[in-house]
Every structure is written in structure tokens, then in C-alpha cells.
N, C-alpha and C positions, 0 to 999 in steps of 0.2 A: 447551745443551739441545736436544737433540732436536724438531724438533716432531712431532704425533700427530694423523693426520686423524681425526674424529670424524664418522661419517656419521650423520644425526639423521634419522630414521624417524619422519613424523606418522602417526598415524592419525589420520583421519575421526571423527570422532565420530559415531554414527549419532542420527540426529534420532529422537525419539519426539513424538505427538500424543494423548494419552489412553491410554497403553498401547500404541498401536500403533505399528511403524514407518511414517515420512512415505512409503517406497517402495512400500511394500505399499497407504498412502491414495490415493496416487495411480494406481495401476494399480486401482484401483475406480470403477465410474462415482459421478457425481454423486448420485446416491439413496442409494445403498449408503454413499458417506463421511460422507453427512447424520449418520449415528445416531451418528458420535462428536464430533459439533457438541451446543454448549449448547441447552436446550430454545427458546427463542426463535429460534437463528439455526437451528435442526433444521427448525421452522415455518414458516419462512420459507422455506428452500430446498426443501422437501418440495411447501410450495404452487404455487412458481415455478420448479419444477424445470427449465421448459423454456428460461426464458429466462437459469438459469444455465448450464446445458448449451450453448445459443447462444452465449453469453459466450465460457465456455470454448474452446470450439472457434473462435470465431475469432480469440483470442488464438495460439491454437497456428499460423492459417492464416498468423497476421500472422506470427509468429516465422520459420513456416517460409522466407516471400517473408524473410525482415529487414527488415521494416517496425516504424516506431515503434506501439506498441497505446498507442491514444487513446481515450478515454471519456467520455460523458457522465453516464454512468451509478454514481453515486455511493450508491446501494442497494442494490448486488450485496453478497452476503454471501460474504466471500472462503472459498473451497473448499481443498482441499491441491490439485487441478492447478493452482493458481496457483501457486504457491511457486514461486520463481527466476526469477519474470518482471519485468519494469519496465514498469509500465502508468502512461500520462498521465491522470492523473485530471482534470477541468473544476472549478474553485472559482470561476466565474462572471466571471473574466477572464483568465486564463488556464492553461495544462495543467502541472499541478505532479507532477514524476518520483517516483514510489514504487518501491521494489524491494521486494517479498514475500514475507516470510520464514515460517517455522512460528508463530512466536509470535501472527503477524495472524489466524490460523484462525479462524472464525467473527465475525469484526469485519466492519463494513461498510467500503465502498473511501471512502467521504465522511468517515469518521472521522481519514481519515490525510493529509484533503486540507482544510483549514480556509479558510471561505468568508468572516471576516473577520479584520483585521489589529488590533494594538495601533496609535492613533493616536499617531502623533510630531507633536510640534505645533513649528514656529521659532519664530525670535524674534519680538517684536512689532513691526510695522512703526510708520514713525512718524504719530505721533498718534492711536497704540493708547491708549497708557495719559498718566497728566496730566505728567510729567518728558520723557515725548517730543515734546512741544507745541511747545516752545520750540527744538528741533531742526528744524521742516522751515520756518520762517522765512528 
């Protein structure tokens, strides 16, 4: 048998957000990509426009230095200029790593960073309970 190289050609799939493509959201400022955000996170970026645009751009300052983007800021309503970024979200003890895909659009960064745990509880120590009594004798 002969063998047969087979050269496999991916395409890209091009990302859409509302109809639009992601490349085209992002080459628009932050106002302008508001209007294909859901009416609540539309309002919210519309009112705070300044301090998402801040955000923004120093996410970009970070990337550019290669520095890690760390946050406290868990009410930013994520933009499409975030998408492909890994930003440290704050969950009240420490910075938990997101990477930013299309699908987060309009979702806040606190959503994807959760500020409490399911508790795991051990075993019971002794003379927890009345069969452990007779153990620490």
C-alpha cells in the first residue's frame, strides 16, 4: 500500500455577536459596540462608558508590557475588545484566571469569578459524635 499525504486545511471559523462579526466589534469604540449589547448591560456601559473604556485600554497597556491584567473590578460589563484576553478577576481571596471568549459579551467579569465555595466538611473528630467517646480514652 502506498501511502497518501493528506494536507488538512482548517478554516477559522469566523466568530459572529448579534449579526455582527467579532472583528468588525472590535475595531469600534466602546459606545458604538454598546448598541449590540443586551438592554441592561447596553445601560450600564452607556452610563459608565468612561470607566469601561479605562478598563479597556489598560488591559491593552498591560498586554502590551506582557504583564498579568489583574482586577478588582468584578462589575465591568465585558465588551468584545476583551475577547482573547486572560484577566485575574478578585473573588475576595484570591485572583482566579478567566480567558474571554465571545460567548461572555455582555456578562459581568464577577459572574465568571465566584466569591463562595461548596463547603467540604472531614471526618468528625473524636468526641464529635456519641461512638467517638470511647475512642479518645
Amino acid at each position: 500500500m502506498a501511502e497518501q499525504s493528506q494536507e488538512v486545511i482548517m478554516k477559522s471559523k469566523d466568530v459572529y455577536y448579534r449579526g455582527q462579526l467579532l472583528d468588525t466589534l472590535k475595531a469600534m469604540s466602546v459606545r458604538e459596540s454598546a448598541q449590540y449589547l443586551p438592554a441592561r448591560s447596553k445601560r450600564s456601559v452607556l452610563r459608565n462608558f468612561q470607566i469601561v473604556e479605562k478598563f479597556v485600554q489598560r488591559c491593552a497597556a498591560q498586554v502590551a508590557q506582557k504583564k498579568k491584567i489583574r482586577t478588582h473590578l468584578r462589575d465591568i460589563i465585558i465588551v468584545p475588545q476583551l475577547v482573547g484576553y486572560t484577566i485575574g478577576i478578585y473573588n475576595g481571596k484570591e485572583f482566579k484566571d478567566l480567558t474571554i471568549t465571545a460567548a461572555m459579551i455582555g456578562h459581568r467579569l464577577g459572574e465568571f469569578s465566584l466569591t463562595r465555595v461548596k463547603v467540604t466538611h472531614g471526618t468528625a473528630g473524636i468526641g464529635a459524635t456519641k461512638g467517638s467517646k470511647t475512642d479518645k480514652k
